[in-house]
C-alpha positions as CSV (number, residue, x, y, z in Angstrom):
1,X,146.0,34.0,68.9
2,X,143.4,33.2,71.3
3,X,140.5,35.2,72.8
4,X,141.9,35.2,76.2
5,X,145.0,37.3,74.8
6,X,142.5,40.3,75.5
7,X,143.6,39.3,78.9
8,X,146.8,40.8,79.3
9,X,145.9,44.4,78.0
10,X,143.2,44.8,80.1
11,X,145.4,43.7,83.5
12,X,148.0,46.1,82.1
13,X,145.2,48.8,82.8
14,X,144.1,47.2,85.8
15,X,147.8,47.4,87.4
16,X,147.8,50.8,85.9
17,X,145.2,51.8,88.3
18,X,146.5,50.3,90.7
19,X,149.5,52.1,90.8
20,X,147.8,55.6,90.0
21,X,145.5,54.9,93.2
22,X,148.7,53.9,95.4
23,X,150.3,57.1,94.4
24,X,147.4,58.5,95.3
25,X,146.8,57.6,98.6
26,X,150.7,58.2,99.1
27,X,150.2,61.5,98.1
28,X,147.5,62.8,100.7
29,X,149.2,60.9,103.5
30,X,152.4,63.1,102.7
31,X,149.8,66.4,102.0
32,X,147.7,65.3,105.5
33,X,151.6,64.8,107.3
34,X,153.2,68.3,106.0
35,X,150.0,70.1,107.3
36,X,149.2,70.9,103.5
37,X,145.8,69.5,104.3
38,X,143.6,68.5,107.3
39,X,142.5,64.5,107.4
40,X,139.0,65.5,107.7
41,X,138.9,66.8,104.1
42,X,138.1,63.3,103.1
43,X,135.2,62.3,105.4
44,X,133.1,64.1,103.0
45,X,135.3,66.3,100.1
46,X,133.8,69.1,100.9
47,X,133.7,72.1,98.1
48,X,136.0,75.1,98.6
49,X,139.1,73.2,100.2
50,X,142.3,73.8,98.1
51,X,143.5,70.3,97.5
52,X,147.7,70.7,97.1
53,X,148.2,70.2,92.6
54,X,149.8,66.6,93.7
55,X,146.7,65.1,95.1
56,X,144.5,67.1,92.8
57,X,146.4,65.5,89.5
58,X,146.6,61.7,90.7
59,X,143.1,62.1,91.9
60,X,141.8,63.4,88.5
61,X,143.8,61.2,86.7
62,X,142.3,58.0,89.2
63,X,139.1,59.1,88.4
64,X,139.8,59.4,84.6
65,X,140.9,55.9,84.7
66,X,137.4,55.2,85.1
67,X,135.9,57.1,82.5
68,X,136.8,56.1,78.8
69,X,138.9,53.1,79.5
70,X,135.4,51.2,80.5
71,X,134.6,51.2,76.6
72,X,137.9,49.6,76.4
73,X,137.7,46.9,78.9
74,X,134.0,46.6,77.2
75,X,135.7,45.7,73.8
76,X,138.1,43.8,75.0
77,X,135.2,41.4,76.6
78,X,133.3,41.9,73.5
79,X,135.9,41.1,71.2
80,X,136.3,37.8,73.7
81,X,132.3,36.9,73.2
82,X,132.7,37.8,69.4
83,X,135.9,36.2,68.6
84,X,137.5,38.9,67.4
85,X,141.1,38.2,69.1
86,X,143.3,38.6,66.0
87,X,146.6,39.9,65.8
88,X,145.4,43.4,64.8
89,X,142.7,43.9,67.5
90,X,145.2,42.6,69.8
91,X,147.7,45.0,68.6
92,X,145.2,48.0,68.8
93,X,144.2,47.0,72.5
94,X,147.9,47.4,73.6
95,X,148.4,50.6,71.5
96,X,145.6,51.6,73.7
97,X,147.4,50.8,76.7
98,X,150.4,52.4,75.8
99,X,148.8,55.4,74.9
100,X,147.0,55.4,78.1
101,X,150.7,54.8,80.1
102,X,152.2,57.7,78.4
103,X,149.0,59.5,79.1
104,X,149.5,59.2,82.8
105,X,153.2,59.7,83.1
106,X,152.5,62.8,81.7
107,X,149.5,63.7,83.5
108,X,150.8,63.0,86.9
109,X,154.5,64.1,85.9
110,X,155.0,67.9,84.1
111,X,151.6,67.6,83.0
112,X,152.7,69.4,79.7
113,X,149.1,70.2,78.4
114,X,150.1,69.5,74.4
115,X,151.8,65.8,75.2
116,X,148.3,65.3,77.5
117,X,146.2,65.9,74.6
118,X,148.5,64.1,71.9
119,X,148.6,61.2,74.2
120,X,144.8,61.2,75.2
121,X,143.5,61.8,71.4
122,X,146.0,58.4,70.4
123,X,144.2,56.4,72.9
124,X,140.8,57.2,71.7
125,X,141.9,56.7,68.0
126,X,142.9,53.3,69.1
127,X,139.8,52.6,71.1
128,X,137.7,54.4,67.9
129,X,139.8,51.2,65.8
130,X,139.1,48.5,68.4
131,X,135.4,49.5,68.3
132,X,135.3,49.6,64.3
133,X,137.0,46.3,64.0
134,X,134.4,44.9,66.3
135,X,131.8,45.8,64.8
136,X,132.8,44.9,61.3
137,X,133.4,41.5,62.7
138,X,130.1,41.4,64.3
139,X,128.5,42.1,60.7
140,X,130.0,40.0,58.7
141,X,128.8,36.8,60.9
């Protein structure tokens, strides 16, 4: 397998986003059109507006997307420099990804709380794995 098989995980996140921060902006233009919210709110976000639970979840779960999946997109262009694109820390970046899709279906969906968690501790035992495996292979060179 080659190195630039890392690619396709990481555009699987990046199209993730993409659609998290569509649903987003969806959202508060339905919120802002059903008088759930005023278009001001977002000149400046102020503090003590109540934000209607449907913007509130995409936009926490946008801004997640940028929290721990940078140590993944880091690996994955680590494990590109390093040349560790085999088969298993292939395999570990897409169980990362899946993790992280079932993460946001349920975050954005129900948003049943013990799925979250499951979901959300998988996706860092994966990225815990990727990390491990790259720095093994960085030692033994």
């Amino acid at each position: 397998m080659s190195v630039s098989s890392l690619v396709y995980p990481m555009a699987a996140m990046v199209v993730l986003t993409f659609v998290v921060v569509m649903r987003l902006f969806h959202s508060r233009i339905a919120a802002v059109r059903a008088g759930q919210m005023d278009a001001t709110y977002f000149r400046l976000y102020p503090g003590g507006v109540d934000e209607p639970e449907s913007t509130r979840k995409l936009s926490r779960h946008f801004s997640n997307l940028f929290e721990a999946p940078t140590l993944f997109y880091v690996a994955c262009l680590a494990g590109m420099i390093v040349g560790t694109a085999g088969p298993v820390f292939i395999a570990l970046a897409w169980g990362y990804v899946a993790a992280r899709l079932i993460h946001a279906a349920v975050h954005v969906g129900g948003n049943r709380l013990r799925k979250r968690i499951a979901a959300y501790f998988v996706s860092w035992l994966f990225l815990l794995a990727m990390w491990v495996t790259l720095v093994i292979a960085v030692v033994r060179r």
